[in-house]
C-alpha positions in Angstrom: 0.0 0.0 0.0 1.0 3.2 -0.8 0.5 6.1 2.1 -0.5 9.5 0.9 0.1 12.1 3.4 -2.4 14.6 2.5 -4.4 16.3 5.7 -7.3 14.8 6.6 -10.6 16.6 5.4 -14.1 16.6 7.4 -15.5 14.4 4.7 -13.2 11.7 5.1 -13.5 12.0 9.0 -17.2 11.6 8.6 -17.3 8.9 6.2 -14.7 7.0 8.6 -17.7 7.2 11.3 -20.3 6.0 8.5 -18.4 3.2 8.1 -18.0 2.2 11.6 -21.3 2.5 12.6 -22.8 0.5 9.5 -25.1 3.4 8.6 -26.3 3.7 5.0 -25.4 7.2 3.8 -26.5 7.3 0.5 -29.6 6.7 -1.8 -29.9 3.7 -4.3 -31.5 5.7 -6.9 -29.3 5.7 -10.1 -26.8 8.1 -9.8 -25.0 10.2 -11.9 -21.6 12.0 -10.6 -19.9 14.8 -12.3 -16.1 15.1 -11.2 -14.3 18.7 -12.5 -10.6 18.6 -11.2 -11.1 17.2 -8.1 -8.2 15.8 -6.2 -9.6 13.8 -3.6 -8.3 10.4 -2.9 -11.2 8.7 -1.8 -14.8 9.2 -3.1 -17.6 6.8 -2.4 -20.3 6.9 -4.7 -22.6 4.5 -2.9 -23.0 1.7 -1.1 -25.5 -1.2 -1.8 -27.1 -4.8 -0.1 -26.9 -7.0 -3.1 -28.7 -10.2 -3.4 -27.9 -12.9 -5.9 -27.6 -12.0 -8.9 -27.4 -8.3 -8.6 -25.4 -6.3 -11.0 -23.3 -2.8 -10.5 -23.5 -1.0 -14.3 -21.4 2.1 -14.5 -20.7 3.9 -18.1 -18.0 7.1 -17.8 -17.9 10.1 -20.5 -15.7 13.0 -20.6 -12.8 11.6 -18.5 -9.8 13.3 -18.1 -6.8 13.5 -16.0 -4.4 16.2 -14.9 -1.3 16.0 -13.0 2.2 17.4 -12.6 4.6 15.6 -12.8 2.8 13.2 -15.2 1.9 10.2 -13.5 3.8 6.5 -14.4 1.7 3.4 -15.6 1.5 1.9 -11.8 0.2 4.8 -10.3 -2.3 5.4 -13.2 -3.4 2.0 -13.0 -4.1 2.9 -9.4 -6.4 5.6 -9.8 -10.1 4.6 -11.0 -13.2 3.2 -9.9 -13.3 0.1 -7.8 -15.9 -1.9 -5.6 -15.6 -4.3 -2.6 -17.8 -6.2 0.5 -18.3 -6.0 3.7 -15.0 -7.7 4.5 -13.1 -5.1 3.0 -14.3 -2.4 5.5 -11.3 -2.3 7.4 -9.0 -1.3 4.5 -11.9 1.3 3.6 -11.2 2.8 7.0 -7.5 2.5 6.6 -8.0 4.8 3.0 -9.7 7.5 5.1 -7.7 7.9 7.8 -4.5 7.4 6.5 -5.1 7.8 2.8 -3.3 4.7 2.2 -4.1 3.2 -1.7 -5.7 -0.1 -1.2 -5.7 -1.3 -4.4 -3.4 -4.3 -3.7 -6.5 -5.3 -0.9 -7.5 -8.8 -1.4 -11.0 -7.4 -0.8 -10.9 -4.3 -3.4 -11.6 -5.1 -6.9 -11.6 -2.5 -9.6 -14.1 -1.6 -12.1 -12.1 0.6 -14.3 -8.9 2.1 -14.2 -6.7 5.1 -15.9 -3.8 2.8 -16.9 -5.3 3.5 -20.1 -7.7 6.7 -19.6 -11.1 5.7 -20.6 -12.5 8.6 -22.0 -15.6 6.9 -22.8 -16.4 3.5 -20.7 -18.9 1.3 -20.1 -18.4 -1.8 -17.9 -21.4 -4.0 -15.9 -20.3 -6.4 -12.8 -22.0 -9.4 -11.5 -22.3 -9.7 -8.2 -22.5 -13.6 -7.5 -22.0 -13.3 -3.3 -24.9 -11.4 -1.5 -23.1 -8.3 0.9 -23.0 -5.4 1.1 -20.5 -3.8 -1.0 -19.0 -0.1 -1.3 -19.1 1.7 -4.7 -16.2 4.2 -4.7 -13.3 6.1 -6.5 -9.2 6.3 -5.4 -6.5 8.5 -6.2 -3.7 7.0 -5.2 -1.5 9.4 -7.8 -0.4 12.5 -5.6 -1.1 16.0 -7.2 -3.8 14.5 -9.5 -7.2 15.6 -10.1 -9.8 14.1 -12.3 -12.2 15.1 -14.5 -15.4 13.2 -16.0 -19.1 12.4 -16.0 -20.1 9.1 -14.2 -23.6 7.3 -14.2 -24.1 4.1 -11.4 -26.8 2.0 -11.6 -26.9 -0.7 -8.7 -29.7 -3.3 -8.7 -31.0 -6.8 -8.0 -32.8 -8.8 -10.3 -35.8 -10.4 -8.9 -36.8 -14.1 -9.9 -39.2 -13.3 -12.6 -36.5 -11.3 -14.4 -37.4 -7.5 -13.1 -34.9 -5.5 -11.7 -35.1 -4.1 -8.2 -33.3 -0.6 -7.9 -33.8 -1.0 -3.5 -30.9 -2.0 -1.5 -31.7 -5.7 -0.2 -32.1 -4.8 3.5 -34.2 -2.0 2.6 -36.9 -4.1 0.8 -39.7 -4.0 2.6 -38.8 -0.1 3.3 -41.7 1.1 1.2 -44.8 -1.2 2.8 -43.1 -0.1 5.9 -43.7 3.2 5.2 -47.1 2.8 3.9 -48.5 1.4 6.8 -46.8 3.8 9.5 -48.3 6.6 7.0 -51.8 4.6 7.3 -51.5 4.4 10.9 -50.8 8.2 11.4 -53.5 8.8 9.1 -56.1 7.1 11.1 -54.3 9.0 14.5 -55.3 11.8 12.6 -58.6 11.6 12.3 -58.8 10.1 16.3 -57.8 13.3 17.1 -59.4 15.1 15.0 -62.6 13.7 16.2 -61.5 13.8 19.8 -61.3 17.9 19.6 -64.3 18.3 18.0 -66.2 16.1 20.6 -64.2 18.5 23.3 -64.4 21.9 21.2 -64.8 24.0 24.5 -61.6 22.9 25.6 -59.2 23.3 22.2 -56.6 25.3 22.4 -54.1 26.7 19.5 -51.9 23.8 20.6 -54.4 21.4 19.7 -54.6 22.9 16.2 -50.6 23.1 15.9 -50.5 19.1 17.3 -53.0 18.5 14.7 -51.1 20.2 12.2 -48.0 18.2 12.7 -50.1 14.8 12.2 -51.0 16.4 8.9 -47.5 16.8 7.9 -46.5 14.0 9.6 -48.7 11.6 7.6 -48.0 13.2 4.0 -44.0 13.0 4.7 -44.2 9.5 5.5 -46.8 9.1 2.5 -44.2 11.0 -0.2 -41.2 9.1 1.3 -42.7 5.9 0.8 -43.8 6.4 -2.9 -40.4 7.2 -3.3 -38.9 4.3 -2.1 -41.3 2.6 -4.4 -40.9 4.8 -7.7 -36.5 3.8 -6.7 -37.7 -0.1 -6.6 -39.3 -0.2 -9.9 -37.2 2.4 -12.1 -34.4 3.6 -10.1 -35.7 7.4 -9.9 -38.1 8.8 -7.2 -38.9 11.9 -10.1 -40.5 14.8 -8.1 -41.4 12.3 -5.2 -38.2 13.0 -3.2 -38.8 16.5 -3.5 -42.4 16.2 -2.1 -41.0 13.9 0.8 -37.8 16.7 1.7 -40.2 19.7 1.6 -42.8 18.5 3.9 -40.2 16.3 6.2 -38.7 19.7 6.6 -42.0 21.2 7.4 -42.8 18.6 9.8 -39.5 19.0 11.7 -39.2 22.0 11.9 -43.5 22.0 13.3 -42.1 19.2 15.3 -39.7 21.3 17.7 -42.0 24.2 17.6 -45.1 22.2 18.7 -42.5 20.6 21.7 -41.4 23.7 23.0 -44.6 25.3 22.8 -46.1 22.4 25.2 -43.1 22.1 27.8 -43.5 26.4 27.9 -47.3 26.0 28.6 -48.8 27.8 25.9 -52.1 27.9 25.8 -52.7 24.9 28.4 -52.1 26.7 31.5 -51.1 30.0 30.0 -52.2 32.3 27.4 -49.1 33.8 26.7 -45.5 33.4 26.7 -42.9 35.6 28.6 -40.0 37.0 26.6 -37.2 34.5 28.0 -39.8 31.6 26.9 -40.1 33.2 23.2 -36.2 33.7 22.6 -35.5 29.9 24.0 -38.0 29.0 21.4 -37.0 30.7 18.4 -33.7 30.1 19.2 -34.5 26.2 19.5 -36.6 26.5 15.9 -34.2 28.2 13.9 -31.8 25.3 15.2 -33.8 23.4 13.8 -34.5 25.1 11.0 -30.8 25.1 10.2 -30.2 21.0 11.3 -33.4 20.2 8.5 -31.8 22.4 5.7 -28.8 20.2 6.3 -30.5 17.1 6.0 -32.0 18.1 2.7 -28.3 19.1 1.4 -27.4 15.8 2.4 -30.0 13.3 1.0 -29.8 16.0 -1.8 -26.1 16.2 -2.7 -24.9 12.4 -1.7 -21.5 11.6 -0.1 -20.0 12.1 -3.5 -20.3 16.1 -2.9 -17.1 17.7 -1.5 -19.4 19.8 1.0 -20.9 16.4 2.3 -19.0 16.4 5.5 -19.8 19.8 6.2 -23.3 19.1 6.2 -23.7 16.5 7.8 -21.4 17.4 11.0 -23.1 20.3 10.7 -26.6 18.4 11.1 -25.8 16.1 13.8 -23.8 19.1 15.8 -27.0 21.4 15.7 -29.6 18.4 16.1 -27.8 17.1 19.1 -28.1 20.9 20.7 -31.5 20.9 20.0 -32.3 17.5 21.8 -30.4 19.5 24.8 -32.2 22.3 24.8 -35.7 20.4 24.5 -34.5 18.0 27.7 -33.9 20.9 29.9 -35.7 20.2 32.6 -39.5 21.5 32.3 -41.0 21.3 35.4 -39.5 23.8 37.6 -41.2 26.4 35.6 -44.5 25.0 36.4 -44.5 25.8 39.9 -45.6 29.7 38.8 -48.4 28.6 36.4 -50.5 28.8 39.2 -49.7 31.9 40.4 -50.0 33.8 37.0 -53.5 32.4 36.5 -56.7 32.9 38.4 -57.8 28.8 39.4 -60.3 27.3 41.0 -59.0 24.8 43.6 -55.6 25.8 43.0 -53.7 23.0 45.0 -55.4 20.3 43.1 -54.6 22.3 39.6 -51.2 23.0 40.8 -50.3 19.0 41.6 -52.4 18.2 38.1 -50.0 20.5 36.5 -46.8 19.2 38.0 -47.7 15.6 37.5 -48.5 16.7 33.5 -45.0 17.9 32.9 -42.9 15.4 35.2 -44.8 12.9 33.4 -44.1 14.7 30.1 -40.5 15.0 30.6 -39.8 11.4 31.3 -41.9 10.6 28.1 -39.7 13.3 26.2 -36.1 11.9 28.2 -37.0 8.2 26.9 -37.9 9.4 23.3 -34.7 11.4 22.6 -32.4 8.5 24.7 -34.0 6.0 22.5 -34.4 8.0 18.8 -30.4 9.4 19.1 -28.8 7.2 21.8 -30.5 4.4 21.3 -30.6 4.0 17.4 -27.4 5.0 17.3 -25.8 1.7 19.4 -28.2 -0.3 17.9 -27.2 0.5 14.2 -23.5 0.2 15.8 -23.4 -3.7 16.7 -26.2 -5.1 14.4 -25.4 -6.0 10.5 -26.7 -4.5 7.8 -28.9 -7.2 7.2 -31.1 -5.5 10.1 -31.3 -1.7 9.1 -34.6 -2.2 7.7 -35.4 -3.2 11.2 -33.8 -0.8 12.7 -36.0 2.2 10.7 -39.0 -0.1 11.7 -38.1 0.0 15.4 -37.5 4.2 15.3 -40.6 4.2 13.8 -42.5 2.6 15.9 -40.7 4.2 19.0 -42.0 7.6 17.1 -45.4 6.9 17.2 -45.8 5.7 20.7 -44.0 8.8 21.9 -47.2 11.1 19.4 -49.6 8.7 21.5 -47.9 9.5 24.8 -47.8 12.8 24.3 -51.2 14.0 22.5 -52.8 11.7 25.3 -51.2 13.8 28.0 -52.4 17.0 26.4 -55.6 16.2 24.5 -58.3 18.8 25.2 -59.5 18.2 28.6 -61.1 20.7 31.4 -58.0 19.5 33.2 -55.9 22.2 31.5 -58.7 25.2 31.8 -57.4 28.4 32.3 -58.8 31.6 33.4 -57.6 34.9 31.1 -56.1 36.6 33.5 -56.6 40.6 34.7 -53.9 42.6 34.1 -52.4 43.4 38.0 -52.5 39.3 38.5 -50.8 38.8 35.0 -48.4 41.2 36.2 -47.6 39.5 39.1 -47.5 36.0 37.2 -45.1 37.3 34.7 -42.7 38.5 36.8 -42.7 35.0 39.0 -42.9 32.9 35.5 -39.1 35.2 34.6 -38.0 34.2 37.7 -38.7 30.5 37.2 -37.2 30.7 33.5 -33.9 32.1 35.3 -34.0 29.4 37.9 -33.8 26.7 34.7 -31.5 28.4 32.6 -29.2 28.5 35.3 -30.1 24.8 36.5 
């Protein structure tokens, strides 16, 4: 192997960690890459759970090398386009971290090579052994850049002949998706029925939770007609598009809806103080930023040079926002009942407090198992179980909705008297005091 001591960019950090963990970073849609001068040693273009037979098909135009001083025959036969399994994962990592050139791995196999430039190729590979296998690009000649247009198909062929454009593992992704879109659906209209039965009590919170199931339904709806558009043809057309836009949406609805309920709006307040509104605009436009990154990412691919960017950016700011929504909640209950004029205040005040201690465990177990959680579990298991894996998330998803719209359905539990302006006043002043008292907690 040949060591290439070139610093080590975020990228290839971040694609070390993809690696490790098992995760699957890219889309098997058919592809196409478009190279201009770039130097990077390592590129991987996909990676993909083949059955047997499954075939990778890759055709090149426009290739083109540059390079001072001109490269010799053993280094140009090292630069080009290889694949390799799951076994091979350990001299993957070795290329990123120490951009080391591989191609002498008894696990790397190349697909085309520069030994003699193809400026217009077309090759197709069987793939006889079912694994998961890496789809990527080395430079092994230093002070080298590459230029050229690259389309990747990656598919299985199913016993009656049609090709299947889905990764293996991700199979039953689609019905998956379906269903979980069905069941939201059908939550929906449960709650929507369960307000109007309890009009007198519905709050704007009810009508933002209610929202969220709307988006919430139609992102899971648009991502699974995706999956199934990339299963039979290999392109999700304007379906990925629908599923980004309202997934982004739904997010970003997501942490507004949560920190509008552990702040009390409109359950056992009417209005918010100003420390409350800046945590929460602050905590939204977090969010805001963490779900434009995750539309760059499932949008530009791991090919992209600003890929690592993006995506440290996106866990970085995701991970601050699970902080900030598991700050602890229920101190600043203890002043709802002073800023409101109640009826049997004792009994409301203990109602209250057993709301949001009951609300922050729910919210403590959801975030432990959706980033902690998912995280190991990805980390140990094969890729064989991913598709579990986004089952499992799934489902831990849609428990936490129940949890948490049954907690806070419309009930004359959560009543609330406006309040006159001398006791609002008075409430405001002890709700900023509590807001201090857990930002300095």
């Amino acid at each position: 192997m040949h060591p290439i001591t070139t610093p080590i960019p975020t990228t290839t950090l971040l694609l070390i960690l993809l690696l490790l963990l098992h995760l699957h970073p890219t889309n098997s849609e058919i592809q196409t890459f478009h190279l201009h001068s770039d130097s990077r040693p390592f590129i991987l273009f996909q990676d993909f759970g083949f059955t047997s037979p499954g075939f990778i098909s890759i055709s090149v135009s426009s290739a083109s090398i540059s390079s001072y001083p001109t490269p010799t025959p053993t280094l140009l036969s090292s630069i080009g386009c290889y694949y390799a399994p799951s076994p091979a994962r350990p001299a993957l990592e070795q290329a990123l971290l120490q951009h080391s050139c591989i191609t002498s791995d008894p696990f790397v196999f190349p697909i085309f090579t520069f030994n003699e430039p193809p400026k217009h190729f077309n090759q197709t590979i069987l793939i006889s052994i079912p694994d998961l296998y890496f789809i990527f690009f080395l430079n092994c000649a230093h002070n080298s850049s590459i230029s050229m247009t690259l389309n990747l198909e990656t598919y299985n062929v199913k016993p009656n002949g049609d090709l299947d454009f889905i990764d293996d593992q991700f199979a039953n992704l689609p019905t998956t998706l379906f269903i979980f879109s069905f069941l939201y659906l059908s939550f929906l209209l449960a709650w929507s029925y369960y307000c109007n039965k309890n009009k007198q009590f519905v709050r704007k919170i009810h009508e933002f939770m209610a929202l969220l199931l709307f988006f919430r339904v139609f992102e899971l709806l648009f991502h699974a007609c995706s999956q199934h558009r990339i299963r039979q043809i290999g392109s999700p057309y304007l379906w990925k598009i629908f599923w980004l836009l309202t997934y982004f949406i739904r997010n970003v609805l997501f942490i507004n809806v949560i920190m509008l309920i552990r702040a009390g709006w409109s359950l056992f307040r009417p209005n918010l103080q100003n420390l409350q509104i800046r945590a929460i605009f602050v905590t939204v436009g977090l969010q805001f930023v963490a779900s434009t990154c995750f539309v760059l990412i499932n949008g530009l691919g791991t090919s992209s040079s600003g890929y690592g960017l993006w995506t440290v950016t996106y866990y970085a700011v995701d991970f601050i926002c699970c902080v900030i929504m598991t700050l602890p909640v229920s101190p600043s209950i203890d002043n709802v009942v002073v800023s409101a004029k109640l009826e049997e205040k004792e009994e409301k005040k203990w109602v209250y407090k057993r709301a949001y201690e009951s609300f922050a465990l729910t919210l403590y177990i959801y975030v432990g198992f959706t980033r902690l959680g998912m995280f190991l579990i990805r980390a140990i298991t094969s890729y064989n179980l991913w598709g579990l894996s986004i089952a499992l998330e799934l489902t831990i998803e849609l428990i936490f909705y129940g949890v948490v719209y049954s907690m806070f359905g419309p009930s004359e539990r959560y009543d609330y008297v406006v309040l006159e302006d001398r006791e609002e006043d008075h409430g405001g002043n002890a709700s900023l005091l509590a807001d201090l008292r857990l930002l300095e907690f």
